[in-house]
N, C-alpha and C positions, 0 to 999 in steps of 0.2 A: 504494500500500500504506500501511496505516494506523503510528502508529507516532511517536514525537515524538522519538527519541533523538537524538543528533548523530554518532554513528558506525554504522554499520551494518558487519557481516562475513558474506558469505554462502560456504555450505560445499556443493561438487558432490558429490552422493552417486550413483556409479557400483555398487559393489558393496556389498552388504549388511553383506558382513565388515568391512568397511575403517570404516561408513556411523559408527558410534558413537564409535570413536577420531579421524576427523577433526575428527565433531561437536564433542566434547569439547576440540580444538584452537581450535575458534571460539569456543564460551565462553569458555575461558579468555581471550583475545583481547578480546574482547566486555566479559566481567565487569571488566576492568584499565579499563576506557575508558569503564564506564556506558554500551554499547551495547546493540543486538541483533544476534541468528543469524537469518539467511535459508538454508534449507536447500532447494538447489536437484534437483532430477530431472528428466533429460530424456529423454521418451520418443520412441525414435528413429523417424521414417519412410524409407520409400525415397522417392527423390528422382520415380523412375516410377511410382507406384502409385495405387492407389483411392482411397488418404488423398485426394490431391492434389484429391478430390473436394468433401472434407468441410470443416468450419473446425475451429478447434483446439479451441473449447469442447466441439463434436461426436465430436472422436477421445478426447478425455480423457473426458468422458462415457459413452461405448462402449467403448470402447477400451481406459481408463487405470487400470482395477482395482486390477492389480497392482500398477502403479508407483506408484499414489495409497495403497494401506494400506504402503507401504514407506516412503514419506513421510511418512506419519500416523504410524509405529511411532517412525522415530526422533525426531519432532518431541515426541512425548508421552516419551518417555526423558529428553530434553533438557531439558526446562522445568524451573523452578524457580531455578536464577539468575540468566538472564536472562529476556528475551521473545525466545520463539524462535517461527518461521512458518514455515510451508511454502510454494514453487511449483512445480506441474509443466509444465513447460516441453514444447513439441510442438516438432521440426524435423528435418529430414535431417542437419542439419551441429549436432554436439555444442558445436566450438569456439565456433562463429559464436553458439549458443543462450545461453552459458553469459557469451561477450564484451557481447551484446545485452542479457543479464541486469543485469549489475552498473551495469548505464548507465539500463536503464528504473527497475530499484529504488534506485538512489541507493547502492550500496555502497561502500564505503573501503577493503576489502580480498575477497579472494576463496582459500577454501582446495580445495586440489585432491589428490587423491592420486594416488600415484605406484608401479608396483609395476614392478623395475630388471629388464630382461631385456634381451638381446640382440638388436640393433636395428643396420637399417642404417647406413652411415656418414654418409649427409644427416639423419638422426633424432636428438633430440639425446635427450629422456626420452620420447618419444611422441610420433608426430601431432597428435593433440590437444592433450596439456599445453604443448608446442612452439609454438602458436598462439595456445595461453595465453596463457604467458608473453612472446609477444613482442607483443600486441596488447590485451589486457585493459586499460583504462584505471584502473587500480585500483594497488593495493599485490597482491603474490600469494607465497601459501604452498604449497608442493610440498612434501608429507611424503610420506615412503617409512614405514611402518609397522612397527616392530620387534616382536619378542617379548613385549615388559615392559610389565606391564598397570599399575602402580605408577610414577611417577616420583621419583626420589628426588633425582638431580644429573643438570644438564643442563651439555654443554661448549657454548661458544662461541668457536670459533675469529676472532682479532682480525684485521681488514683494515680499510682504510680508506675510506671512501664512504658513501652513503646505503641501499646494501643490506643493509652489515655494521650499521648503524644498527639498522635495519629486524630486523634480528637479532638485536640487543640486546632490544629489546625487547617483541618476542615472545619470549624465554628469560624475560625477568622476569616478564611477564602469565604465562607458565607456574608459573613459582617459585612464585609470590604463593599461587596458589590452589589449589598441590599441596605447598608449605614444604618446597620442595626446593631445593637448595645448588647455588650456578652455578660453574662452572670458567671460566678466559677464556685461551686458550692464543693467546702467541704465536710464530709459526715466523719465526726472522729473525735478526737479531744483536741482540745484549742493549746497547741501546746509549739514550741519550737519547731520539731519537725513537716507538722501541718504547716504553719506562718511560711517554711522555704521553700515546700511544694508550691502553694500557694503564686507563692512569688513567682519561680520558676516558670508554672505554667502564663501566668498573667503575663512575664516578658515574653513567651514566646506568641501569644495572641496579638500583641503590641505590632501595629501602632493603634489595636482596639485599644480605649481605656477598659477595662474590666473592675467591675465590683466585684468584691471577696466576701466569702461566707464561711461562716463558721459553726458547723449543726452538730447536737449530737442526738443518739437514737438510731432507731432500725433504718440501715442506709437505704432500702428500699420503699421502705414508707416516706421516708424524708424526701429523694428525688422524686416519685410517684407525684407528691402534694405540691413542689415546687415546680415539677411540667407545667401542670394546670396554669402560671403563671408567666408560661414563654411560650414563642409560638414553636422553636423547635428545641428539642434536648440533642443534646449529639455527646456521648461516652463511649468507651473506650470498653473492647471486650478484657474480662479479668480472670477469665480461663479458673474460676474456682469454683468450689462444691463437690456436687457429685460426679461421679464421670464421664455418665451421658452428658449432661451441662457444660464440659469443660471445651465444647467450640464457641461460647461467649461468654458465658459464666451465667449464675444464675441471677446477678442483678440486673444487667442489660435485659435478659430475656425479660424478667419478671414488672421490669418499667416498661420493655418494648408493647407488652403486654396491655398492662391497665392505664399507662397515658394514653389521655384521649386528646391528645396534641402531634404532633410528628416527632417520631424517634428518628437517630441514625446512629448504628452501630456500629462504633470502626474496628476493624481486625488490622494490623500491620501486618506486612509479610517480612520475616525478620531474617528467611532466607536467601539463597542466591536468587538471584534478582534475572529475568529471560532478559532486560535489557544486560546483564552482563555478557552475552552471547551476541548482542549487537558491535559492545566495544570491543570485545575481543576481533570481531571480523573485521573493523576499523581500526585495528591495532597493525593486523600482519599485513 
């Protein structure tokens, strides 16, 4: 794929509704980093069918109508701050399509939506996003889509690691290019090492000013009740609890859950990176 930027973010567009707000998540993303939006669609097959006759240029061709002007709608919505592009993607297996995606196109992050329902106990936010998030070799964004078509203040609940990172600043790429005011809450004891986290994350959101908070109590009840009060939460997965849980942890999920605001969930990818296999060919 054409294209000279140094960051790429591509965004899975599942449902049409959902398709312009996550969009809108990758720009802002994008436009903070002098990137582009890769806006993904995958047109499903059966694993037994006729397909399995044809190649993919031939199903999308025949086939890919509708998912190709869904594509094209929000890709032409989207243009203008960055450089945004479409791909339609053919396969039987969404996750594997979408994992296979961010690798062949040199992505750095990947955003996914997430709509919260009640799901088995081996299920953590979906089959799918589940396979995402634990396989994607990228950075990934899980938003749950709230009501509020305007942002104004986003929280950021404080933890420590490279997710809660990762959360930082995605809230600031959001700020930046909506000039919306960041909250930084943390649940804990009000003591020296909270006060440096604190800080920390506050200079890395900067040049947002950010308010600091200081909460103590059951950290999920506490974010849960301060959502209500922003139009988006964005935290950091914290990979604890139990072990099915341990692809976001069980607070993310548990906020992702009962905020009736829009979450986004960031995972970092803390491993080798597909763009190292770019520099490497630009090396020799």
């Amino acid at each position: 794929m054409g294209g000279t930027s140094e960051y790429r973010i591509a965004v899975a567009v599942a449902d049409p509704a959902n398709a312009a707000q996550l969009t809108r998540t990758a720009v802002d993303v994008a436009r903070e980093r002098d990137g582009d939006v890769l806006v993904l669609r995958v047109l499903v097959t059966e694993r037994q069918s006729p397909f399995a006759l044809y190649t993919d240029e031939v199903i999308i061709r025949e086939f890919g109508g509708e998912h190709q002007e869904i594509l094209d709608r929000v890709v032409e919505t989207a243009q203008g701050a960055v450089p945004v592009s479409g791909q339609l993607l053919v396969s039987h297996d969404v996750a594997s399509a979408l994992t296979n995606a961010v690798v062949e196109f040199d992505c750095d992050a990947l955003v996914v939506g997430w709509q919260a329902r009640e799901r088995p106990s081996e299920i953590v936010l979906g089959s799918n996003i589940d396979r995402i998030v634990a396989r994607a070799p990228c950075d990934v964004l899980v938003e749950k889509i709230g009501p509020a078509d305007a942002v104004d203040s986003i929280l950021v609940p404080v933890a420590e690691g490279p997710h809660a990172e990762l959360a930082a600043d995605v809230a600031r790429a959001i700020a930046l290019q909506n000039d919306a005011e960041i909250n930084l809450l943390r649940v804990g004891e009000d003591d020296p090492p909270s006060d440096r986290l604190l800080a920390s994350i506050a200079a890395r959101v900067a040049p947002i000013p950010a308010e600091r908070e200081i909460r103590s109590g059951s950290v999920t009840e506490t974010v849960v009740e301060r959502a209500s009060e922003h139009d988006i939460t964005v935290l950091g997965s914290t990979r604890q609890g139990m072990l099915r849980r341990q692809l976001v942890g069980s607070v993310p999920q548990a906020v992702g859950r009962r905020a009736d605001t829009t979450v986004i969930i960031t995972r970092r990818e803390v491993g080798i990176r597909p763009r190292l296999t770019r520099l490497v060919r630009e090396t020799l």
